[in-house]
N, C-alpha and C positions, 0 to 999 in steps of 0.2 A: 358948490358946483353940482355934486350927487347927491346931496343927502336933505330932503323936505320931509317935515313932520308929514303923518297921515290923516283926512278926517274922514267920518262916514256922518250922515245926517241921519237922524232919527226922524219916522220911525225906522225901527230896526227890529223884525216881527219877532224872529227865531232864532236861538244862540249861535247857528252858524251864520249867519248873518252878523255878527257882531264883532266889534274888536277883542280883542284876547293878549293877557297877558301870562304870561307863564317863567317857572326858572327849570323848566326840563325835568319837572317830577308834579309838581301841583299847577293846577292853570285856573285861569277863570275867563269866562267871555263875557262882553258885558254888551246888553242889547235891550231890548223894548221899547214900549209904546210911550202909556201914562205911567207906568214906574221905570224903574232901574234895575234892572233882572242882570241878576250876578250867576253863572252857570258855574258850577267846581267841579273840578274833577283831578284825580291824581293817575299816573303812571303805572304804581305800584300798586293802588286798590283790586285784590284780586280774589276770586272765588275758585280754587285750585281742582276742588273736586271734576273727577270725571276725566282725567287727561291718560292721553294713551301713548306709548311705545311700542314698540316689535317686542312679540312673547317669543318665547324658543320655538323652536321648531317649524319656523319657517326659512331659505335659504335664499340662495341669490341663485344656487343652482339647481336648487329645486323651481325656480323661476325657471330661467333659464331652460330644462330639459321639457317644462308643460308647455314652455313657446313651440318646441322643436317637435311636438308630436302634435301638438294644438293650433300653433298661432299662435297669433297676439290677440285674440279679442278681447273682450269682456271676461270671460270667462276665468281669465286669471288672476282678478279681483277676488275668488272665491277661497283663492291657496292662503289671502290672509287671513290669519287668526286675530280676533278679538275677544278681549274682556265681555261677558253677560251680564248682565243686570237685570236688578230685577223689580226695582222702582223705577223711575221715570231716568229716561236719558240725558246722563246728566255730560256734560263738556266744560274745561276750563273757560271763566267768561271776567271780561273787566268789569265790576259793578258802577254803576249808575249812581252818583252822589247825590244829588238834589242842588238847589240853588237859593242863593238868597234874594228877595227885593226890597228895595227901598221905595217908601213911600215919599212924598213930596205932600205941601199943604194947597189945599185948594185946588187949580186948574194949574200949576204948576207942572210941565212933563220935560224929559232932555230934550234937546234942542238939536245938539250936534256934540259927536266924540271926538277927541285929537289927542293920536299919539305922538310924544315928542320923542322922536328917536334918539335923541342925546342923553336921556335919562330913565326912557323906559316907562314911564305916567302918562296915564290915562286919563285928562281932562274933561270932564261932559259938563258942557256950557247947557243953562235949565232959559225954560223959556222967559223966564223974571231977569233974565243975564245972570245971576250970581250963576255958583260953579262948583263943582265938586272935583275932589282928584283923586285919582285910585294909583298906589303904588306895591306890588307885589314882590315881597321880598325874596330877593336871590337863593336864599341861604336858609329857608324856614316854608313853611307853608300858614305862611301870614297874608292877610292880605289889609294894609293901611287904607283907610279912606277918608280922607279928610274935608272936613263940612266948616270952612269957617265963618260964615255965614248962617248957620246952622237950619240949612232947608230940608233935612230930613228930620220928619217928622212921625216915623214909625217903621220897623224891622220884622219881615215874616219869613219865618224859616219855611223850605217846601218841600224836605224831602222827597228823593226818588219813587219810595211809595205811594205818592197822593196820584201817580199820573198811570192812569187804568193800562196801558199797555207794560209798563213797568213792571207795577204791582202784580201784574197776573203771572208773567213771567218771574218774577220775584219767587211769589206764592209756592207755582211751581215746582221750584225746585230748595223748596224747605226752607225759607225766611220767613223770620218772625216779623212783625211791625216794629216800625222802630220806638223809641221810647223820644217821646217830646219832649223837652224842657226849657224851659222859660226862654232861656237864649241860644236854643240850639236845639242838636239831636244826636239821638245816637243809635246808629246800627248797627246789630251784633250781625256777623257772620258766621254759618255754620261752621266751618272750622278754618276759619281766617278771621288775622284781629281786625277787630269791631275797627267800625268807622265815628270821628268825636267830629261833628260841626257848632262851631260857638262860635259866638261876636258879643262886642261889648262894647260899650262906647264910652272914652276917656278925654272928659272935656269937650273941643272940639272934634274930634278925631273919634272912628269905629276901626274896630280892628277884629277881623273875619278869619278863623282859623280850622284847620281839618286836617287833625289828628289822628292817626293810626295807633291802639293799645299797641303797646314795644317802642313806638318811636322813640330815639334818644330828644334828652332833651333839647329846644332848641333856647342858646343865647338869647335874653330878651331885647329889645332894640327900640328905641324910640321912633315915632314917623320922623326926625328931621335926619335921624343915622340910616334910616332905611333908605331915603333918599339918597341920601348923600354917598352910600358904599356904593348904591345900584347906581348912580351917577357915572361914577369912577370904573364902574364896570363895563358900562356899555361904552364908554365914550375908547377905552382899549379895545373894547372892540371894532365897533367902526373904523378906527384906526388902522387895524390891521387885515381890515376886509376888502377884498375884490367890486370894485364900484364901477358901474357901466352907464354912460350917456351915449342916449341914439332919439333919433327925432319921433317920437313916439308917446306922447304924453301918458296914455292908458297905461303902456307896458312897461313903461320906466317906474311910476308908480307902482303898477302889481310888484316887479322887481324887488323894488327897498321892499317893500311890505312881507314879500316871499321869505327874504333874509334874513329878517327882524323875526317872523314866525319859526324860522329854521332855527332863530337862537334861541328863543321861548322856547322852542320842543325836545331842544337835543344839549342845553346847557352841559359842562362840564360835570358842572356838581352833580345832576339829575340822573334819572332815572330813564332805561332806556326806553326811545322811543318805538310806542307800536304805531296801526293806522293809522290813528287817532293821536297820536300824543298825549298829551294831559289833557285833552280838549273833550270831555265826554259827555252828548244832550242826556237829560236827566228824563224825556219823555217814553225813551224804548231803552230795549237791551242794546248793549254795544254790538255792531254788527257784524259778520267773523267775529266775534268772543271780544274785539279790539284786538286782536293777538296780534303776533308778531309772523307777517306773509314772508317766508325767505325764497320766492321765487321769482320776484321782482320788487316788490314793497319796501321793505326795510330796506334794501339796498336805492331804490329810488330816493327816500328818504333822505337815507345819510352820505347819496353821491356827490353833492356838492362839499364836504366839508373841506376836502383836501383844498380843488383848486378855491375854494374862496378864501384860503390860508388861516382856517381855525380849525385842524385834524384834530386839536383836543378835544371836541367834541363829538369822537367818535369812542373814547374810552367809555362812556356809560356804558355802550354798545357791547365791548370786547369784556367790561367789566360782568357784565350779565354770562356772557357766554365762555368766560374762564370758570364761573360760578361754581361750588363743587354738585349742585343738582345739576346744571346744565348738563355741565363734563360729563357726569354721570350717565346721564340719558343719551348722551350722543355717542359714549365709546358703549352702554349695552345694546344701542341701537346694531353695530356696530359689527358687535360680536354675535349677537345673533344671527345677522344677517350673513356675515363675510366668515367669522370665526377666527376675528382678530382681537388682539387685545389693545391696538394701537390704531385706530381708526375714530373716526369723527364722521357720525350719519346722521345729518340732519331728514327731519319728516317735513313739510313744507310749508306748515301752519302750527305756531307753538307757542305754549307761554312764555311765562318767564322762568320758566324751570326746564323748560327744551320739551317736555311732555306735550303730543299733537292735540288738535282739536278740534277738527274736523273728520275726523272718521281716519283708519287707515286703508290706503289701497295701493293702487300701481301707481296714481299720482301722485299721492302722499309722500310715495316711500321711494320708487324708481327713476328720483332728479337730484341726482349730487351735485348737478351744480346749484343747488340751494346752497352747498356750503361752498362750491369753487365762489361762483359770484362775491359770499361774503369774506372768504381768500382774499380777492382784490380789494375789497377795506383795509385788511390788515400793511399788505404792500404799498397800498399808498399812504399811509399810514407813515410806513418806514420812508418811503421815497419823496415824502413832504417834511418829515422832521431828521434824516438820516440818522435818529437813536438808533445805534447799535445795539444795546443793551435791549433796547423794546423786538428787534429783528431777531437774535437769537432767543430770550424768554417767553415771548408772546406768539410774534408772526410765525415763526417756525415751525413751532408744535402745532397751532392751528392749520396750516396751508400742508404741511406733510400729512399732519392728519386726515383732510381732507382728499388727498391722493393718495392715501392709503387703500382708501375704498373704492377710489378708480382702477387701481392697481389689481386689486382681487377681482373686481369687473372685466377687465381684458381676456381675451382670447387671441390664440397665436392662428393667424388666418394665411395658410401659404406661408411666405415669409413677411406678410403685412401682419398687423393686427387689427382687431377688431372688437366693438363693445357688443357682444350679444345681446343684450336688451338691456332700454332703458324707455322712457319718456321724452317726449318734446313739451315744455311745460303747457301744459293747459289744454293745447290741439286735443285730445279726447274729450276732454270735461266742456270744451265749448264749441264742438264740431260734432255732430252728427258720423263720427265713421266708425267703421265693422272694426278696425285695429284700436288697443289703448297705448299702446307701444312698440317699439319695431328695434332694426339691427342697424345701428349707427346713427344716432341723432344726430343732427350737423351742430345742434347747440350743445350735447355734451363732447363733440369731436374738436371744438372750441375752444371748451374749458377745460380740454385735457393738456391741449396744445398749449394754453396760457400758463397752468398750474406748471407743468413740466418747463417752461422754461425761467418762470422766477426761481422757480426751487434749482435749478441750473446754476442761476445770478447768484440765489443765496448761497449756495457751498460755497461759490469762489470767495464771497463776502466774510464767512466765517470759517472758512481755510479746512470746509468739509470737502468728504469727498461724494460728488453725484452719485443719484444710481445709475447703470447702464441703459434701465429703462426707459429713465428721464433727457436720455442722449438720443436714445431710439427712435424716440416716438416724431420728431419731426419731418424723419422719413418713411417708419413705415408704419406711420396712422392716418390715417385720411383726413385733409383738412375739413372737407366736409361730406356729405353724400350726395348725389349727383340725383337729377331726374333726366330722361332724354324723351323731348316730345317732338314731334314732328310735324311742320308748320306749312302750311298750303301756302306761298305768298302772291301776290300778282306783280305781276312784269309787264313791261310792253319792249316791242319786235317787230321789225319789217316783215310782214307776211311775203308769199310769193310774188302778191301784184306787187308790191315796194309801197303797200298801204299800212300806217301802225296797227299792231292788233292786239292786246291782253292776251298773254299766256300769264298760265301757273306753274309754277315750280317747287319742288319740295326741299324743307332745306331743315335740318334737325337743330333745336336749340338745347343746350344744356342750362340746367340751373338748379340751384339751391334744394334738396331736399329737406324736408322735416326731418323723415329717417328713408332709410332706402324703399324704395316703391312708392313712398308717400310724396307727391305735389302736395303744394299747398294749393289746395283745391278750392278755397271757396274762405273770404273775408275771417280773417285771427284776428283776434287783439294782443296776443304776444308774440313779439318778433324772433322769437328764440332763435329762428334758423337762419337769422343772418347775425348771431351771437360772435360770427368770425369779426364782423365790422365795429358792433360793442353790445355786450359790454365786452367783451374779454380780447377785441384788437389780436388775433390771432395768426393772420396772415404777416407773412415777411413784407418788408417793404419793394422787394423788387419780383411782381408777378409777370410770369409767360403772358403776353399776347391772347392765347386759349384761357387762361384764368384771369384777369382782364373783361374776355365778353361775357365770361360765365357768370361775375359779379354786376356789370351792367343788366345781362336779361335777368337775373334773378330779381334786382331792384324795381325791373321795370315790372316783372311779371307779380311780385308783391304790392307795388301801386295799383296794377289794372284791376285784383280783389276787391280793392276797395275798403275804405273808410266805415264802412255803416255798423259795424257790430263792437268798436273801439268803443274803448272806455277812459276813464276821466285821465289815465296815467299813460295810456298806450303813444297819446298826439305828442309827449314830450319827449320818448325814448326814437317815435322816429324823425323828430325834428334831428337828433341826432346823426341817426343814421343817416339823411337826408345832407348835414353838415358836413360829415366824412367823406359823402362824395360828392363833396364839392357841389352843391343845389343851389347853390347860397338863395336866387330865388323863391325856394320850395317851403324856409322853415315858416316865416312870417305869414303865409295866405291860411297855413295850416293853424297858427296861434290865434289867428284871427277867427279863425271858425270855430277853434277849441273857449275860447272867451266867451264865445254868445252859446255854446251848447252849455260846457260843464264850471264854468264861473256865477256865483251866489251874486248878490246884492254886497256884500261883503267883502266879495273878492277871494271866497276860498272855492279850493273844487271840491265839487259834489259828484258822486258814484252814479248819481242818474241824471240824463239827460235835463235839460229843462224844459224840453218839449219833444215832440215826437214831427218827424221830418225826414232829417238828416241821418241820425243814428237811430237805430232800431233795438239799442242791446236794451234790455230789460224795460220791451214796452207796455207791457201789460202794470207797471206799477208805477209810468207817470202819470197814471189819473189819481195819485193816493194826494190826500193833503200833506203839505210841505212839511205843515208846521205841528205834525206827528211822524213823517217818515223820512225827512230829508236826511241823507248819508253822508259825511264828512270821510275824505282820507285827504293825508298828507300826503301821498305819492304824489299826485297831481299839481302840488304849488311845487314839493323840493326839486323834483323831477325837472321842472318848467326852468329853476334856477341854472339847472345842472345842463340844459339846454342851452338858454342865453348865453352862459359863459363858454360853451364850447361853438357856438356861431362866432366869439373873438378869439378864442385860442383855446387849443389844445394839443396832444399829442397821441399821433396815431401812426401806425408802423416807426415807429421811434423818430417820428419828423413831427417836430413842433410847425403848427399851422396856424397861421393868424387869420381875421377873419372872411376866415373862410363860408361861412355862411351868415354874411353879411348882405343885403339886397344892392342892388349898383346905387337907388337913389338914396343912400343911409348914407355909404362911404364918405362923403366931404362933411359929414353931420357928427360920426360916432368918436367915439373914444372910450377906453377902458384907463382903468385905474389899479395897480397892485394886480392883477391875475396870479394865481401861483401853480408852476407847471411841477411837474415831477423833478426832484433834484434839487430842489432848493433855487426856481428860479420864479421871478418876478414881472411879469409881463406889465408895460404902461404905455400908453399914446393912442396914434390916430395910423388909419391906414398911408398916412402920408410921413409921420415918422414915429417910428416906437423904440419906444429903450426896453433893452433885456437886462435884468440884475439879476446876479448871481452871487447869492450867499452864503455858499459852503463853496465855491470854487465848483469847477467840473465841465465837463464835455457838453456841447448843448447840437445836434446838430436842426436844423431848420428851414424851412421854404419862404424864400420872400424873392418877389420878381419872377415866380416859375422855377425857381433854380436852389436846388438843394448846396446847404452852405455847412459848414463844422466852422466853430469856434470853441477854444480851448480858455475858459474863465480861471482868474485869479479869485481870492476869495473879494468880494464886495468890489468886483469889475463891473462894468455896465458897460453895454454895447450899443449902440445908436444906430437902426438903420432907418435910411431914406427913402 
């Protein structure tokens, strides 16, 4: 009923165009013309030189006192210290693997790809009919491909060196050429192990491998074992995945394929996912470094894992950032900044060692909720698997650490409190204004409000005791910061003679600040300052009447900005927002438009328009060729996932909502399968009737018919409503 292989027809110009297989650490995409162009890339290939942290001697209130005599401008970009250098500028960066192709004999090209989602193989039907099959091993960075027919007829390796934009950036920054050999290559890295590419071919069968010096070894496997585990793998997964039918042929398809690439990228076993995944073109440098964005990215990313019910594949994730380099970077971040020993400060662009890579500044450094956001990983985490053990060892020390450095942030204002400076992610870096930061972000007034009440949940959970703080702040922190404009409107009125006439009247609207003073003045692509709605769900579920309009005119007045400067990720976080309050009209016109801007031939998103029109963000470089500049992230499909399943259900002010952003002509058409909400519950049906399952037992409470309901589950009860 949900689940159809995938095909794409060849040609298929450029890797991101192409299908792709991966196990969450090595990938390959497979695409071309007259050959078979195989693209590699790994997770973990990384160039470390050049990564920065907070040096000493800079403070939060030495911030803090230059805002109070200065502002916010620019100007306080200047207080940060950096590392000098004295060679070329160098930054952490994911390197560029190179690819292999296969030749064919004669006039021989593919024909068409098909993935079979039951198994995870990639079949490319050649124009002669015979066939080849590519299977990419879970557990190895292997990749099978089996020819039995034997239509390939010769193997050329291409190293990431041979393609001029590469190489120069290569050059650059101190790489040698790589050394070629008969059936592979190998590039040394200045001080990261070398990268090993080989293939061989045994019998019918080649088998393509990319090696890292240090890697432990991998178990060898024959192609019918490799199929056969990775069989067994995916077929458990699918099983236990979230499955959505709605009358939509296009998006039902992009869907499965979204899922299927979320489990390629973020496997259990693997390697944590950055923009890119394992999926990296071999023509340029990776763009941001590939690193790891924690100011909406990763968390786009890895948002679907909970509700589509495989959270285990957020451990690579939590695996990387317990790390002891990470830890490391993120509590001296930490302690320089605050002067604490128990803090967690992420910078907003970093590798795999927490080390930034984009420069340090107020951007960089002045948005904690880089790590609240990633907070909510770990909570859902717990709130989808209820390990205990993982909430007290993991979740804990993460998310308090996290509000550790909110806590040194606060200031006692009257008897309220208040964040004296911070950032609203991005608004400076992509808004032309005199401020980079202000006093009370609404989006980290949010994530204060969010972090302080799980860390609430969690004491009572492990029978700690709160802090006073963490009691406090829901009364006297502001949930958000306010703007007040004053709005000329027109009326009509009986004049003197008893003839109608247009008057105006004035009438003051309240709404949503970025930080205080600042409207959102003119088209964002990140929604931060409605962070109350999500991510971080911050408001109670029963608003005054006055907070009510205030969240209406805000939404309305962040529509009337306008769409034109969004980018490939922005169209799926407010389909969301969109869902929350209940639009259900609003998500579908906006996915439709996101499909013809920032969707490939492929079906993945790409970072720049595909034509110039509608959006204006970064017009000056859609006249580049595709097939040297095109940009891949993964925000844009997982994001999209983490859309669609909350248009069927999710939960918001602690009420489970079904699909709520759904279109009226869907309804008699839709159905979901498995959903998993917070708590160990299991969403299944049609808006006409859906069963709730509940597998650890617990409180569920939820809106169906308009009408907020409690039900109290046994373990493995199921509820049925009509």
């Amino acid at each position: 009923m949900f689940l159809d292989n995938f095909t794409l027809d060849f040609p298929l110009p450029r890797p991101h165009c192409g299908l792709v297989l991966g196990n969450g650490n090595f990938g390959c995409q497979v695409w071309g013309q007259n050959d078979l162009c195989l693209t590699l890339g790994r997770s973990d290939c990384w160039d470390h030189r050049g990564g920065e942290q907070l040096l000493p001697g800079q403070t939060y209130q030495d911030f803090v006192q230059f805002s109070k005599e200065h502002g916010f401008g620019k100007g306080i970009n200047a207080l940060f210290r950096r590392k000098k250098s004295d060679g070329p500028l160098l930054r952490p960066q994911r390197v560029p693997i190179g690819r292999v192709d296969l030749h064919f004999s004669g006039d021989v090209v593919p024909m068409q790809g098909c993935i079979d989602y039951a198994t995870g193989e990639v079949t490319v039907r050649l124009s002669n009919n015979a066939s080849i099959a590519l299977n990419l091993d879970l557990e190895s960075p292997t990749l099978h491909i089996h020819d039995p027919e034997q239509q390939i007829v010769a193997v050329t390796g291409r190293p990431s060196w041979e393609f001029p934009q590469t190489r120069a950036w290569l050059e650059n920054c101190g790489f040698q050429p790589p050394t070629i050999l008969p059936t592979g290559w190998r590039q040394e890295l200045p001080q990261d192990p070398a990268i090993n590419v080989a293939w061989k071919q045994v019998g019918r069968n080649w088998i393509v491998s990319v090696h890292q010096d240090g890697d432990a070894p991998a178990p060898s496997a024959s192609p019918k074992a490799v199929k056969e585990r990775n069989a067994r793998w995916w077929q458990a997964f699918w099983d236990k995945t979230a499955q959505l039918s709605f009358p939509d042929d296009f998006f039902r398809t992009f869907y499965q394929y979204a899922v299927y690439k979320f489990a390629c990228a973020t496997h259990p076993n693997g390697y944590a996912c950055g923009l890119q995944g394992p999926w990296h073109e071999e023509y340029q440098k990776a763009q941001w470094s590939g690193d790891y964005h924690f100011n909406v990215n990763v968390q786009e990313i890895y948002g679907p894992a909970c509700a589509l019910g495989c959270p285990e594949h957020l451990l690579p994730l939590f695996d990387m950032l317990e790390s002891a380099d990470f830890q490391q970077t993120l509590r001296d971040n930490a302690r320089v900044l605050f002067g604490i020993d128990d803090g967690l400060l992420f910078t907003h662009a970093v590798d795999d060692r927490g080390k930034q890579c984009g420069g340090i500044s107020a951007g960089a450094v002045l948005d904690p909720a880089c790590g609240a956001w990633t907070a909510l990983l770990y909570w859902q985490y717990w709130q989808a698997t209820g390990d205990r053990t993982f909430l007290r060892q993991r979740a804990w020390p993460f998310i308090h650490g996290v509000m550790r450095c909110y806590e040194e942030m606060l200031r006692p204002d009257g008897r309220k409190l208040c964040l004296p400076l911070a950032i609203s992610a991005e608004y400076a870096s992509s808004v032309n204004t005199a401020n980079v930061c202000g006093r009370n972000p609404s989006y980290q007034l949010a994530a204060m409000h969010k972090l302080a009440a799980i860390l609430v949940e969690a004491s009572k959970l492990l029978g700690l005791t709160p802090k006073p703080l963490w009691l406090e702040i829901p009364t006297r922190l502001p949930k958000f910061s306010l703007v007040r404009k004053i709005k000329k409107i027109a009326d009509m009125r009986r004049g003197q003679d008893g003839k109608p006439e247009i008057y105006y009247r004035r009438s003051i609207e309240k709404h949503i600040a970025i930080w205080e003073g600042q409207d959102l003045d003119v088209c964002h692509r990140h929604h931060s300052h409605l962070g109350c709605l999500y991510p971080f769900d911050s408001l109670p579920r029963e608003l005054s009447p006055e907070e009510e309009k205030i969240l209406d005119d805000s939404i309305d007045h962040w529509i009337a900005k306008g769409m034109g400067l969004w980018s490939e990720w922005c169209f799926p976080w407010a389909a969301i927002i969109m869902t929350r309050k209940g639009l259900n009209e609003a998500p579908m016109p906006l996915f439709r438009l996101w499909k013809d801007i920032f969707l490939n031939e492929g079906l993945c998103t790409v970072y720049l328009p595909r034509f110039r029109g509608i959006i204006a963000h970064r017009k000056n470089d859609l006249l580049k060729d595709k097939s040297s500049s095109e940009i891949m992230q993964l925000d844009g499909n997982m994001g999209a996932i983490s859309a669609f399943l909350e248009m069927f259900a999710h939960v918001h002010a602690g009420v489970a909502r079904f699909f709520q952003g759904i279109p009226a002509e869907w309804r008699p058409h839709c159905e979901c399968r498995r959903i998993a909400l917070p708590g160990g519950f299991l969403v299944s049906g049609s808006p006409a009737k859906l069963t709730i399952l509940s597998r650890r037992g617990g409180t569920l409470c939820y809106e169906w018919k308009k009408q907020i309901c409690r039900h109290d589950f046994a373990p493995g009860e199921s509820l049925v409503l009509k």
